[in-house]
C-alpha positions as CSV (number, residue, x, y, z in Angstrom):
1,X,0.0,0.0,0.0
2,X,1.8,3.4,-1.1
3,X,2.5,5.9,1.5
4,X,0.1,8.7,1.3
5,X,2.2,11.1,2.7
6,X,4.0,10.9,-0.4
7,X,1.6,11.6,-2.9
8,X,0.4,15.0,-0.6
9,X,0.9,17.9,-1.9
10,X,2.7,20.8,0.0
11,X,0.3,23.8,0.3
12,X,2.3,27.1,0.4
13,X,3.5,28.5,3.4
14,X,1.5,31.0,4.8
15,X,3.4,34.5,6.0
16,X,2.0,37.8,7.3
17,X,4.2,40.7,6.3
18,X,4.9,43.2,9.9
19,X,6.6,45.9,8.4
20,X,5.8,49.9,9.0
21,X,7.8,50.7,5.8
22,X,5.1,50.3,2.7
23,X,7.5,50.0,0.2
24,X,9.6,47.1,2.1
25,X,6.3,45.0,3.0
26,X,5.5,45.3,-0.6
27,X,8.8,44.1,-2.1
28,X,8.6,41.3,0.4
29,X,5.4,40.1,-0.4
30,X,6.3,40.4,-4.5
31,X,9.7,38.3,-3.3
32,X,7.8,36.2,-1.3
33,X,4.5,35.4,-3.9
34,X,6.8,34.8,-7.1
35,X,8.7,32.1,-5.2
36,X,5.2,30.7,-4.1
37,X,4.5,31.9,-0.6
38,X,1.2,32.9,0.0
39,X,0.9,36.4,1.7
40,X,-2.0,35.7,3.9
41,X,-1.6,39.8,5.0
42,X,0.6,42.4,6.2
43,X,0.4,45.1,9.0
44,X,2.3,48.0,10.0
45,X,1.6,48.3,13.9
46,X,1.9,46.2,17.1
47,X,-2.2,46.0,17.3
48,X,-2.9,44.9,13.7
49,X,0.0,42.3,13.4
50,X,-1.8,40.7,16.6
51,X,-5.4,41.3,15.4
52,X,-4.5,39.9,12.1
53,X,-2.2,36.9,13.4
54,X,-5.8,35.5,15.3
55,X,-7.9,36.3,12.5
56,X,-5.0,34.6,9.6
57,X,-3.2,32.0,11.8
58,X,-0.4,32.4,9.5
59,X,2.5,29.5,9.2
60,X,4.6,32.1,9.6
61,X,5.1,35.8,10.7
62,X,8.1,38.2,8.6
63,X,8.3,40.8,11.5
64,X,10.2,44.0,11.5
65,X,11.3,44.8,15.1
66,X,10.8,49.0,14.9
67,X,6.8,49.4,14.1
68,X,7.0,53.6,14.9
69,X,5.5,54.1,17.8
70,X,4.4,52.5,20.6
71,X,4.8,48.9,21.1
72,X,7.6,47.4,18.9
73,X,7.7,44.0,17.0
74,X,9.8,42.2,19.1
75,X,6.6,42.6,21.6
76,X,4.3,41.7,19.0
77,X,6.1,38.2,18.5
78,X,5.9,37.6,21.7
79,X,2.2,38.3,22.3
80,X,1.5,36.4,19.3
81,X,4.1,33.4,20.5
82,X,2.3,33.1,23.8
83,X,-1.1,33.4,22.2
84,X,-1.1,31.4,19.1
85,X,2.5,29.7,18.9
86,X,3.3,31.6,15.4
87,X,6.9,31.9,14.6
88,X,8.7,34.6,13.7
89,X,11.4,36.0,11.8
90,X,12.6,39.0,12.5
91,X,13.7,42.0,10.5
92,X,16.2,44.8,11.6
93,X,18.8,46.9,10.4
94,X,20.1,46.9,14.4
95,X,20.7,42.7,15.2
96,X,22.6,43.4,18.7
97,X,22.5,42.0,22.1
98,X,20.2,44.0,23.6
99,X,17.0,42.7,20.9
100,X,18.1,39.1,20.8
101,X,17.5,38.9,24.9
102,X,14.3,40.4,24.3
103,X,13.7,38.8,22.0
104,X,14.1,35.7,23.3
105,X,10.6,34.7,24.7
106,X,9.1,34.7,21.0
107,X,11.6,32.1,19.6
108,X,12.5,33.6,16.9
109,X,12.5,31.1,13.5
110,X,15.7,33.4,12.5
111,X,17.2,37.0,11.8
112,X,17.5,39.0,8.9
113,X,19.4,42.2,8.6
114,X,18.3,45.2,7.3
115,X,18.8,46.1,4.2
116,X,18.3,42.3,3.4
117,X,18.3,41.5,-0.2
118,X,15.4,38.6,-2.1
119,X,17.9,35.9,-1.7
120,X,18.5,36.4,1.2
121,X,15.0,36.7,2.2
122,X,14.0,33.5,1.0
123,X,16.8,31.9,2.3
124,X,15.7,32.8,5.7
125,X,12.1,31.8,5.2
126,X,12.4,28.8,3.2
127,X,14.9,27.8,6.0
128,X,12.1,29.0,9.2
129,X,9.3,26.6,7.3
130,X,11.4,23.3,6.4
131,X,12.3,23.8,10.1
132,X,8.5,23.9,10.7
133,X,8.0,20.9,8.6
134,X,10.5,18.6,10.2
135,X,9.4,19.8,13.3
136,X,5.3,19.1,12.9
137,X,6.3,15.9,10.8
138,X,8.7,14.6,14.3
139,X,5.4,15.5,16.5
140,X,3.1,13.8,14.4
């Protein structure tokens, strides 16, 4: 009897864009959509990232750490961590000691630097959901 794991198709990995920078989020999600990502939705504060993480339940959160102001990213991921166990990659052009601790509660699914080129965007997400993959596949 064939496996029918195997025959299953992969459906594509669902992100939500958290970037206050329009023109960033939308070169993201055209990176992200050509290379088959689905862009379930993108937000540009603290409030909708979380509103829209329980209304999506992305796979997957790209989230920039500086949202303007008020409450900042790495407090979004964290909300949204505890909540709805969503991972997250961050964005930031400032990767230093101080927002990795802080970070640290939201296990972050990886780090990209600011200015991050395409490749190196989808390296760091196609990384963050085979991680996923192998993980759910392991737990059931």
């Amino acid at each position: 009897m064939p496996d029918p794991s195997v025959d299953r198709p992969v459906s594509a990995p669902r992100v939500l864009i958290v970037e206050d920078e329009f023109l960033i989020a939308l070169a993201a999600e055209s990176d992200l959509e050509a290379e088959g990502f689905a862009v379930v939705g993108k937000a540009a504060t603290y409030e909708k990232a979380v509103d829209l993480a329980r209304a999506i339940r992305p796979d997957l959160i790209l989230m920039d750490v500086r949202l303007g102001a008020g409450r900042d990213g790495i407090e979004a991921a964290i909300a949204i961590r505890r909540e709805l166990d969503v991972p997250v990659v961050f964005a930031t052009g400032s990767i230093n000691a101080e927002n990795i601790h802080r970070a640290e509660a939201a296990q972050p699914a990886g780090w990209l630097a600011k200015p991050y080129t395409s490749d190196e965007l989808l390296a760091v997400l196609r990384t963050a959901i085979s991680a996923l993959r192998q993980t759910a596949h392991s737990a059931g």
